[in-house]
LUMLORO-292976 format. One line per 10 residues: number of its first residue (from 1); for each residue z, x, y of C-alpha. Coordinates in steps of 0.2 Angstrom, whole numbers, plus 2048, in hexadecimal, padded with zeros to 3 digits. Layout:
<ropas>
NUM	Z,X,Y | ...
</ropas>
This chain:
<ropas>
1	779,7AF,3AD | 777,7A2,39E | 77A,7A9,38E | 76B,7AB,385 | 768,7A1,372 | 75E,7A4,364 | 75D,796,357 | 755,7A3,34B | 763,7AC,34E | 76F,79C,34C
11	766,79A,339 | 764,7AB,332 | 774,7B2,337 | 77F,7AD,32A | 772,7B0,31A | 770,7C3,323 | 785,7C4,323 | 784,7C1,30E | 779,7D0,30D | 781,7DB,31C
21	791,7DA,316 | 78F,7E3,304 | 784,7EE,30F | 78F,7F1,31B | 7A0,7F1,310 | 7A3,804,313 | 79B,806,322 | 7A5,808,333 | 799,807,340 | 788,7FF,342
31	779,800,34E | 771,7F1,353 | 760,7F4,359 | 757,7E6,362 | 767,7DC,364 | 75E,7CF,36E | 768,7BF,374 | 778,7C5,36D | 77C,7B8,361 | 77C,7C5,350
41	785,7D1,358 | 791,7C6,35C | 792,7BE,349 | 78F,7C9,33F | 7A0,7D5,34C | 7AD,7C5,347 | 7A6,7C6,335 | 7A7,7D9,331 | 7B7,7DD,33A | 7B8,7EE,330
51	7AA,7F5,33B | 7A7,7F8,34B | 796,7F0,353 | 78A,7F7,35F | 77D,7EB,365 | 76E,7F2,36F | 75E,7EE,376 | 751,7F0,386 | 758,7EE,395 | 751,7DD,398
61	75F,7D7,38B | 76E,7E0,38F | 774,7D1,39C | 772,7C4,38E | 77B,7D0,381 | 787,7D2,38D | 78C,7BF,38F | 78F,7BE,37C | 796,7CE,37A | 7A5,7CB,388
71	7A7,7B9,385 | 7AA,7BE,371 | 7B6,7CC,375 | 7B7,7D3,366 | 7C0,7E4,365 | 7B5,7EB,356 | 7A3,7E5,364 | 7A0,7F1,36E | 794,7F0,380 | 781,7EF,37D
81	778,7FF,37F | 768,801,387 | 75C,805,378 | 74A,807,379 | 743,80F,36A | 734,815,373 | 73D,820,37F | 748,831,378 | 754,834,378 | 75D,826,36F
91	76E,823,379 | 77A,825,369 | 779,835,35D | 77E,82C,34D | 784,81E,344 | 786,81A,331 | 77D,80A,332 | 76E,801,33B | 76A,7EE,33B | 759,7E8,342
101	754,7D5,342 | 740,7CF,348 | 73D,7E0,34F | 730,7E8,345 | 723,7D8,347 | 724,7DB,359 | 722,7EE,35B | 710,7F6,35B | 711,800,34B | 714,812,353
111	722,809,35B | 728,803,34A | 724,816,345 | 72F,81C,351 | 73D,810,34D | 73D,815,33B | 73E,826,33D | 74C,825,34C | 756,81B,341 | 755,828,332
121	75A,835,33F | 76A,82B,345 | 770,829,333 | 779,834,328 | 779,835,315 | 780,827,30C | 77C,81A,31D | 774,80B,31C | 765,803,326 | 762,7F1,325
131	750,7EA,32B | 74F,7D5,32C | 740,7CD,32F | 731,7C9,325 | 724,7D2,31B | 714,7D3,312 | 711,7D7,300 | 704,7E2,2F9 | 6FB,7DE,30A | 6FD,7CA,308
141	709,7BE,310 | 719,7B7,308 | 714,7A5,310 | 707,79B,319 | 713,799,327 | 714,7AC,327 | 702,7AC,329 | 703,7A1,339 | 713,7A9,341 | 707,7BB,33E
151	6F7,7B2,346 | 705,7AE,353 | 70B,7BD,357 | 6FA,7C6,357 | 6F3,7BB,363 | 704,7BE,36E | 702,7D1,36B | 6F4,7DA,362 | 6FE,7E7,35E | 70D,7DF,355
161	70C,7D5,345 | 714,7D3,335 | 716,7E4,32D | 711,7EA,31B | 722,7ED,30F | 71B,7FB,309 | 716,801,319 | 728,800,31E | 730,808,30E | 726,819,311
171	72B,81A,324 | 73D,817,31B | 73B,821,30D | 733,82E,319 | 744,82D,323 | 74D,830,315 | 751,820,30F | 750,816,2FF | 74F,804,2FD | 75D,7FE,2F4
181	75C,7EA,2F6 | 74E,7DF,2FB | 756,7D0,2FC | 74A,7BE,300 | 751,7B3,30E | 74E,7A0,316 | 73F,79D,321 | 734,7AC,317 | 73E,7BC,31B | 745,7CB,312
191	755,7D4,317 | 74F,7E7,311 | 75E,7F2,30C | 75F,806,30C | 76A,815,309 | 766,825,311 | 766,833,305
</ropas>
């Protein structure tokens, strides 16, 4: 099959690396949810050759994942997993870190629910969970643009959206979690940091 490309993916992937490699300096394995075309987990793999990375997704994107994974042949990337976060059980037990990218803006919010919680299950004390993507602020957006890529997504799906930090940071907390960087990135996004206690 063609290999799938993301030019979001293609922008954002080396401000993200800044933040996930102080995030991700003692951490030997990460869970990618929502891997999409492949083209981060690839990356950021090369980048972070300390940890091993685990991309997953749905099963309408493993084939994509694949072609980047095996063409990449990197011996700290290991095969995409079949992940939906709506369906238990979850096909790994535990990691000490998570990385999601545009994920939470395209779930319904139970989904999102669910994903938090999941995530606080998978990782022990002292892992790390890092969320990318953007956010409102005390229930305003960060940008006009922002306003138009939520109109956007609404009308796409009713249920998905651009999601409340605050909202977020108590499904984290709730976890187990606490924010320990909330660092602004190009194009209107955040890259959200946290440690689970």
């Amino acid at each position: 099959m063609n290999k799938p490309f993301s030019q979001a993916c293609e922008n954002n992937k080396r401000p993200i690396l800044t933040v996930l490699q102080q995030a991700f300096a003692g951490v030997d394995r990460v869970l990618e949810i929502g891997s999409g075309t492949g083209q981060h987990a690839v990356f950021f793999a090369e980048a972070m050759p300390w940890l091993t990375w685990q991309p997953s997704d749905r099963a309408e994107h493993l084939p994509g994942i694949r072609v980047w994974c095996e063409e990449a042949a990197l011996a700290n990337l290991a095969p995409p997993l079949e992940l939906d976060v709506d369906a238990t059980p979850w096909p790994i037990a535990t990691t000490t870190a998570v990385f999601s990218a545009n994920t939470a803006h395209i779930m319904s919010w139970p989904t999102v629910e669910r994903f938090i919680a999941g995530v606080g299950a998978l990782i022990c004390s002292g892992g790390v969970f890092c969320l990318y993507g953007p956010f409102n602020y005390a229930g305003g957006y960060t940008s006009a643009s922002n306003a138009q890529f939520d109109a956007w997504l609404r009308d796409r799906d009713p249920l998905g959206g651009i999601r409340d930090f605050e909202a977020i940071e108590r499904l984290a907390n709730a976890a187990g979690f606490v924010l320990q960087d909330d660092r602004p990135m190009p194009a209107n996004n955040r890259t959200l940091v946290w440690h689970k206690i």
